[in-house]
Every structure is written in C-alpha cells, then in structure tokens.
C-alpha positions in Angstrom: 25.9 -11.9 12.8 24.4 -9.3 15.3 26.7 -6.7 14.3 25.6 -6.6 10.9 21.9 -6.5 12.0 22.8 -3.7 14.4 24.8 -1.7 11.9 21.9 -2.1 9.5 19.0 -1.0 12.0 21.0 2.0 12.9 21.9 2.6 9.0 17.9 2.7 7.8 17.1 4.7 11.4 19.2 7.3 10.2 17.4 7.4 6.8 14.2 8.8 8.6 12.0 7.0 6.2 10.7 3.4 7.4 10.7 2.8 10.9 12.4 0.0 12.8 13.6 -1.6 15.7 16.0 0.5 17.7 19.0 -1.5 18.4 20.3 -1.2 21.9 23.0 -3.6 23.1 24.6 -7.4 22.4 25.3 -9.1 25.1 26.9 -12.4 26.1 24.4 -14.9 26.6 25.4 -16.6 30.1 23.2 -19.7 29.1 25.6 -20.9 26.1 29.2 -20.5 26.0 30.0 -18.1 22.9 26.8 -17.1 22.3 25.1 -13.7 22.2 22.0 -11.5 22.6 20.7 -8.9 20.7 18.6 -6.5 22.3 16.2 -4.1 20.9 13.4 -2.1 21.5 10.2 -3.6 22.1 7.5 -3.2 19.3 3.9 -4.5 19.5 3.5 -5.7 15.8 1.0 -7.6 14.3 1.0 -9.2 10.3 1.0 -6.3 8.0 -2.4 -5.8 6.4 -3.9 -2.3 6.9 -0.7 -0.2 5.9 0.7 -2.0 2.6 0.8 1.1 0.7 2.3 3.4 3.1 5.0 0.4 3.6 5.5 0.8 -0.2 6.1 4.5 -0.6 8.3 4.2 2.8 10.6 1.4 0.8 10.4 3.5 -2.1 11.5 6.6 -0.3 14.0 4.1 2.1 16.1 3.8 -1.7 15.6 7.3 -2.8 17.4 8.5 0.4 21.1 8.1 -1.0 20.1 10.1 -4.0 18.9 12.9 -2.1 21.9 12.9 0.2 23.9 13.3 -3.4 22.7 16.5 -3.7 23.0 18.0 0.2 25.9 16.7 1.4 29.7 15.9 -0.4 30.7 12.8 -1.5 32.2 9.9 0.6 33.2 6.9 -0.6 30.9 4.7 2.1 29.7 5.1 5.6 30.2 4.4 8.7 28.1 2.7 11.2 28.8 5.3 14.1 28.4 8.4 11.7 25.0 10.5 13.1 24.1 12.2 9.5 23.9 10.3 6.2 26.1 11.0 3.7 26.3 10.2 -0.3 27.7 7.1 -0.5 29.1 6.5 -4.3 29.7 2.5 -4.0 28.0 -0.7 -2.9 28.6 -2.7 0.1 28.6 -2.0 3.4 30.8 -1.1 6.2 30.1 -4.4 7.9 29.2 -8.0 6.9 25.8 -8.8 7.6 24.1 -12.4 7.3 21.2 -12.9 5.0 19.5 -15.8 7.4 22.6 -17.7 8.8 25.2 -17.2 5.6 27.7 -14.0 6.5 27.8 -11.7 3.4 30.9 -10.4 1.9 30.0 -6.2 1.8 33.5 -5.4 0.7 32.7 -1.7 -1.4 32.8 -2.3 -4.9 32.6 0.6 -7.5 30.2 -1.4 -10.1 27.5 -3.0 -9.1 27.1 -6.1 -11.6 30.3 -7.1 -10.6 29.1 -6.5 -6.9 25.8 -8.3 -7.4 27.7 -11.7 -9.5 30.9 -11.8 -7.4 29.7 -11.1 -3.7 26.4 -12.2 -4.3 25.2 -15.0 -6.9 28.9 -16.5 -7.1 29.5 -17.1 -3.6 26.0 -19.3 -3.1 26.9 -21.3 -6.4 29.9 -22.1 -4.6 28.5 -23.3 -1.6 25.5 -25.3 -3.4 28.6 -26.7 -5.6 30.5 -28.0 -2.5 27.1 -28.8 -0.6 25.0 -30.8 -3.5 27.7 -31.2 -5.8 20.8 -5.6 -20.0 23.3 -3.0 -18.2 21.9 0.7 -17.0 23.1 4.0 -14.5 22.5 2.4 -11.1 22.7 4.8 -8.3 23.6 2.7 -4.8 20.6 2.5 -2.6 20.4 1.3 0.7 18.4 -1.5 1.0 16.8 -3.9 3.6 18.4 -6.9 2.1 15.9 -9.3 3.2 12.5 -8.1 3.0 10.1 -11.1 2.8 6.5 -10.5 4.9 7.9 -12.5 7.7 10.1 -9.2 7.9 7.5 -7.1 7.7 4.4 -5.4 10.0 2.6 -3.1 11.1 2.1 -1.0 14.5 -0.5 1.0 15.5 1.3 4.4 13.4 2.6 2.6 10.5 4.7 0.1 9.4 8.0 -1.5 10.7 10.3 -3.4 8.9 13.2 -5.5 11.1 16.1 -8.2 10.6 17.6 -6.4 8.0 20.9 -7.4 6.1 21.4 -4.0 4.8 24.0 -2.9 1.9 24.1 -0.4 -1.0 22.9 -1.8 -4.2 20.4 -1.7 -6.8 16.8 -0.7 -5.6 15.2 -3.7 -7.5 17.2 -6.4 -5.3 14.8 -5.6 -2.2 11.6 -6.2 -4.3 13.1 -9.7 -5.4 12.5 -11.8 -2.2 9.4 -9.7 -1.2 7.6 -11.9 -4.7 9.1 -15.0 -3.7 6.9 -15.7 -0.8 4.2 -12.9 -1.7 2.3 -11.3 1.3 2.9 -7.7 -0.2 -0.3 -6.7 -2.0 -1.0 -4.7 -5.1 -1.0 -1.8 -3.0 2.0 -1.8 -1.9 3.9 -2.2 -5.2 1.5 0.6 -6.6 3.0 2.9 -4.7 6.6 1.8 -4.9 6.5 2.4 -8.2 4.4 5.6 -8.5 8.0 6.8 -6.5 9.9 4.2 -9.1 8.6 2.9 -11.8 10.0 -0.5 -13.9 12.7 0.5 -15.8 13.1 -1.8 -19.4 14.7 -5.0 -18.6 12.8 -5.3 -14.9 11.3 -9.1 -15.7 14.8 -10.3 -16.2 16.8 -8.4 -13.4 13.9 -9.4 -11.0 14.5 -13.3 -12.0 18.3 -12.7 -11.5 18.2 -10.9 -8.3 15.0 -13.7 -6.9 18.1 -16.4 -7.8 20.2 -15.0 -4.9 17.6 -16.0 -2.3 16.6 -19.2 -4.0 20.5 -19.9 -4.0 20.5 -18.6 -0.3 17.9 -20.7 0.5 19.1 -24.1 -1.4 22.1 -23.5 1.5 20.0 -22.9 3.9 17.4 -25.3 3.6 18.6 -28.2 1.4 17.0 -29.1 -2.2 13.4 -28.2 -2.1 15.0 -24.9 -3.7 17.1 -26.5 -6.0 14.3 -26.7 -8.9 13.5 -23.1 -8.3 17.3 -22.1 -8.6 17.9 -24.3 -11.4 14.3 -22.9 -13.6 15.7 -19.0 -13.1 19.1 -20.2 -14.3 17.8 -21.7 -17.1 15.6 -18.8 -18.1 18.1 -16.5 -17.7 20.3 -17.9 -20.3 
C-alpha cells in the first residue's frame, strides 16, 4: 500500500504544479509484526477554504502536465518512479499498484483507456461486491490524484496541498468524480478547472460513470449504505 502512495507523491512532486507531502522513508513498524510506516514531511494544514480556486487551476494544470511534456520531451511508453524529469507518457496505468482506501488497484499500462477504465476499474469492484453481497472521444493520459475527496485536500499558509493520492494516468474527468460525491469543493474551484478545461459533450454521463467507481469502491469498503447509490448510476447509465 505505501509504495503506491510513495510512488504517487513523488510522481505529482515532479509535476511542479500542486504541492504535496514529500515522501521520505517506510519503515517497519516495531509495534506490529508485518506492519509498516510511512513517513513524510510534516505540513501544518488546516480544511481548505481560503484557496479553492488556486486548488482548481493547480488540478487543472496537475492534468495538463502530460500534454505539455508531449511536446518537450520524446515519447516513452510510461514512467518510472525513480526517473527525476517527466516524460510523455502515451498509456494509462501506472508503474506501481496503488490502493484507492484499502483495495490494491491493478495499474497494468493499457493503450485505451475505456478498456482501462471498465476492465481495471469498474469490473474488478463488481466482482468483489458480487462475491461480497451476492460516447467515446481523443483522451490524452493525465496524471491524476486518484482520490481526491475534501478529506484529501487543504490548505497551508502558501497555498494548497493535496495528499493520499492513488495516482495513475487516465482521463482528467475521473479526479473530479469523487471530489462531487462528498462536495466540499466550491464553485470556485471548479470555475477555474474548467476555465483551464472546459466540459467536453457527454460530461453528465462520463461524470456518473466514473462517480460509480468510488460508490463501488466504497460498497467494498463500507458495506451496503452505498449499494443504492451504486445500483441508481447503473441504472441511469443504461
């Protein structure tokens, strides 16, 4: 779990554009047998009010980043966690597998992202809610937080931070799906994600198909108060 959380730290760092957490070490925890710490720099944050809009055009800016390494550096088909410059990554995934809450992710690098998206994504938590309670456009890959609720969110006395990520490459929309689901960003802030990128035709829909992820996520995380939720998207998706 902490290596995917490191790797993704270090992966937006290096983006320049929305600060975080530097990662510093995992260690073993000596109080529990197979268990681990993750250290990190210390940040004196506070819930994000003040800086919603800067937070916004940093996101905004955060997924932009790939495309402008597209046109400064050559191609590479992903990666890697230990490279110190950015370059154009052409897939989706991620080097590593990171956990979105407690659930590993499978980042394996795909070349389309719908397949990405249904395959590593949606089908995976259908799966597990089986076993456990019985409009197509030019996407560039961005890299995105993965988990960007308010709870993952705030604000320091420069700006805002952003931390616990579950970073991969995919769509740009995906990040703005969980960050509705339990509100806390204000009109602000998605006023000037968009000025950067604006709704694209189809944006309802793919915004209910991506918020099914984390409903899905949660219904395995936190048993069936999210089953109604996940079952109403499904339903309006069809």
């Amino acid at each position: 779990m902490f290596e995917g959380e490191f790797a993704s730290l270090q992966a937006i760092q290096r983006t320049n554009t929305v600060r975080v957490p530097k990662p510093l070490k995992i260690l073993a925890d000596p109080r529990e047998e197979g268990g681990y710490l993750f250290v990190m720099e210390y940040m004196d944050l506070k819930g994000l009010s003040k800086y919603q809009a800067m937070l916004g055009e940093q996101l905004a800016r955060l997924h932009l980043h790939n495309q402008s390494c597209e046109q400064t550096t050559s191609q590479s088909s992903h990666i890697k966690s230990d490279d110190s410059q950015p370059s154009y990554v052409d897939q989706f995934g991620f080097d590593v597998s990171t956990c979105c809450g407690a659930i590993p992710l499978d980042n394996t690098w795909s070349s389309n992202w719908v397949e990405f998206y249904a395959r590593q994504r949606v089908a995976p938590q259908i799966a597990m809610a089986e076993e456990k309670y019985g409009g197509h456009q030019a996407i560039k890959p961005a890299l995105l937080h993965g988990d960007l609720w308010s709870g993952n969110a705030a604000e320091n006395a420069s700006g805002p931070v952003i931390y616990d990520p579950a970073c991969f490459y995919g769509h740009s929309e995906f990040d703005l799906a969980i960050a509705a689901m339990f509100g806390g960003f204000s009109h602000a802030f998605y006023s000037a994600y968009h000025q950067l990128i604006p709704k694209t035709p189809g944006f309802e829909k793919r915004h209910q198909l991506y918020m099914l992820f984390h409903y899905l996520n949660h219904w395995n995380h936190f048993g069936s108060g999210y089953k109604s939720q996940s079952l109403s998207i499904m339903k309006d998706l069809l």
